[in-house]
C-alpha positions in Angstrom: 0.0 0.0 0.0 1.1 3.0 -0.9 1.1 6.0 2.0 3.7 8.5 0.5 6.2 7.7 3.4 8.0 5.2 1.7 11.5 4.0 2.1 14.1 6.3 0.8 17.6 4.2 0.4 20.7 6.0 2.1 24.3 5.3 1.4 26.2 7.3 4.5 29.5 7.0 2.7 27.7 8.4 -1.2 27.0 12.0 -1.8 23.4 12.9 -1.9 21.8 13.1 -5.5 19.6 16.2 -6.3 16.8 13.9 -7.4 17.0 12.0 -4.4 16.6 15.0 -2.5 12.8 15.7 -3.8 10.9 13.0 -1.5 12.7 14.6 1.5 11.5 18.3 0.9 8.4 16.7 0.3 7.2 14.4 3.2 9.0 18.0 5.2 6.7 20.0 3.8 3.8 19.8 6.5 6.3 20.1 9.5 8.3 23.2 8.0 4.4 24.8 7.8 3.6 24.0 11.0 6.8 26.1 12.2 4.5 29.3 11.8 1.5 27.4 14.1 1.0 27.2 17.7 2.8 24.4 19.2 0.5 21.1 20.2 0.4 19.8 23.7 0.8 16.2 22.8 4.9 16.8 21.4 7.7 16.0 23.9 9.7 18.8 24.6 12.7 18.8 26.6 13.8 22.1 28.6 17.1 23.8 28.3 19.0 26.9 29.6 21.3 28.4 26.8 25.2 28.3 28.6 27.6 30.6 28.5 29.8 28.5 26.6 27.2 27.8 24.1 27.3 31.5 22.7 29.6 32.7 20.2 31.6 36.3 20.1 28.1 38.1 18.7 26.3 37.2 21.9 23.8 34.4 20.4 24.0 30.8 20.3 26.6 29.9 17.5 24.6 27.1 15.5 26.4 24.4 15.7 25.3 24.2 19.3 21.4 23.6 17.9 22.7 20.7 16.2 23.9 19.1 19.9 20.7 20.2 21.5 18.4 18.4 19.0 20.7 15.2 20.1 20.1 15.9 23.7 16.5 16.1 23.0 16.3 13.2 21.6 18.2 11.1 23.7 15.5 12.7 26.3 13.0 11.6 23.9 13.8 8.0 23.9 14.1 7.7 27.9 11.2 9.2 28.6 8.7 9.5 25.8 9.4 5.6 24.2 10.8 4.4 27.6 14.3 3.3 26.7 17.0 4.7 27.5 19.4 5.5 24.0 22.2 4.3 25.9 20.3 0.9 26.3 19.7 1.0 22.6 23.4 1.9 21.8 25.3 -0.1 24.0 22.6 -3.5 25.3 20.5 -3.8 21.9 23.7 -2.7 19.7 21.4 -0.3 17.3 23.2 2.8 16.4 21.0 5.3 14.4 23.5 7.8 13.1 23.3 10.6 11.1 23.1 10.6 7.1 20.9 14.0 6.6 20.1 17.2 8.0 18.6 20.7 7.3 18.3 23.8 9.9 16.3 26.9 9.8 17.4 29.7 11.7 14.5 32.5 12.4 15.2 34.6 15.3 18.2 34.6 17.7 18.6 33.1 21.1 21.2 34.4 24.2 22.7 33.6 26.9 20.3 32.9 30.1 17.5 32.0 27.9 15.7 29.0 28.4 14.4 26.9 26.2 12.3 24.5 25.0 13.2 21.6 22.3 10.5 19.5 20.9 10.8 16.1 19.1 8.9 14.7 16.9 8.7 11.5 14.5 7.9 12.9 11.2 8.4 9.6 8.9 9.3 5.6 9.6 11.0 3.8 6.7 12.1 0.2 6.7 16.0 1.2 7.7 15.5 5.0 8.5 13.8 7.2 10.7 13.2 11.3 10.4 12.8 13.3 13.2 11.8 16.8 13.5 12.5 19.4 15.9 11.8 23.0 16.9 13.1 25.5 19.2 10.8 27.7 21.5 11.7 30.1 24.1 10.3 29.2 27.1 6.6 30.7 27.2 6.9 31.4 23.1 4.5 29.9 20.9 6.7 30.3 17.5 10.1 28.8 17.2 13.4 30.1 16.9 14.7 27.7 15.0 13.3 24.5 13.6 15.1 21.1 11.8 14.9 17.6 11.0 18.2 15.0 10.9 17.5 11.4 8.7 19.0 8.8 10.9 19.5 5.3 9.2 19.3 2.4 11.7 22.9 0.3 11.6 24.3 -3.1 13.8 27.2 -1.2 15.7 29.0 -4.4 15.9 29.3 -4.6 12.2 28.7 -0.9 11.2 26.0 -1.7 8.3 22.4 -0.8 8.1 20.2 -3.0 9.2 15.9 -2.9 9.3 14.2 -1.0 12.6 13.0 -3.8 15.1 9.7 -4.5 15.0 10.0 -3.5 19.1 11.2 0.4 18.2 9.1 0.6 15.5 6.5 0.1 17.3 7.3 2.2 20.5 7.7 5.1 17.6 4.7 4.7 16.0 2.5 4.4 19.9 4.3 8.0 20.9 2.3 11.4 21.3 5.2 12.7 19.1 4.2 10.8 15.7 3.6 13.1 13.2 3.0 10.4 10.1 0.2 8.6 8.8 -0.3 5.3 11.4 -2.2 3.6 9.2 0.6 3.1 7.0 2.9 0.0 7.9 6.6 -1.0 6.2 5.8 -3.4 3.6 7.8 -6.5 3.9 
């Protein structure tokens, strides 16, 4: 059955083909609109206080540091929204789910002493990879500062290649409040 979230191959060690890139934008295209709505209740968030040593010489958060946030939140995510520690999933299920994609948007600046909120969400479950979403709110803001999604592929860290989900995290993604795909839809074979 067709649902529009299907698999999309990545090769970590290829470049990334223009034409692969339009499936992306596409299944993104409902979570970059939703950057301009008011936040849902049902997202996990997890809260932050911006660091001194997170800021860079113009007084604002130098962006890289977004990109270690959105990792914190999700490690967050997975201990206390799907109830497994990512250490657990790293290190006693040996299921790495690194990097192989990822876009930021930058809209208005953050400083020092601010604190934060970071929300996760699910946006699309393939057969090896998994895209989640993310937005950045200052605490008591309803539009984010910043918003972003990272494709992770699932991989066996003893052997380093990419492997299918589980059937056991699959599932624990598709049951959280954080979901933001069709559920009907279900990897084919």
């Amino acid at each position: 059955m067709a649902c529009g979230n299907e698999e999309i191959d990545f090769d970590p060690d290829s470049d990334f083909d223009p034409e692969e890139r339009k499936p992306r934008q596409t299944i993104l295209t409902s979570f970059r609109q939703e950057t301009s709505r008011k936040r849902e209740t049902m997202a996990f968030r997890s809260a932050h206080k911006i660091r001194f040593g997170d800021i860079d010489r113009a007084g604002i958060v130098y962006y890289p540091r977004f990109l270690h946030y959105f990792h914190i939140a999700l490690e967050e995510f997975f201990g206390y929204g799907l109830g497994i520690d990512y250490p657990t999933v790293v290190n006693a299920h040996r299921i790495g789910l690194p990097t192989v994609h990822l876009e930021t948007d930058f809209f208005k600046p953050l400083r020092y002493g601010d604190e934060i909120e970071i929300e996760v969400r699910v946006l699309k479950i393939g057969k090896t990879a998994i895209t989640f979403g993310y937005r950045v709110f200052r605490q008591n803001e309803t539009e984010p500062r910043v918003s972003g999604h990272n494709v992770t592929v699932c991989l066996n860290m003893d052997t380093f290649e990419k492997r299918l989900i589980p059937d056991w995290l699959e599932d624990r993604l598709r049951k959280s409040d954080s979901l933001r795909i069709d559920t009907t839809c279900r990897r084919q074979g």
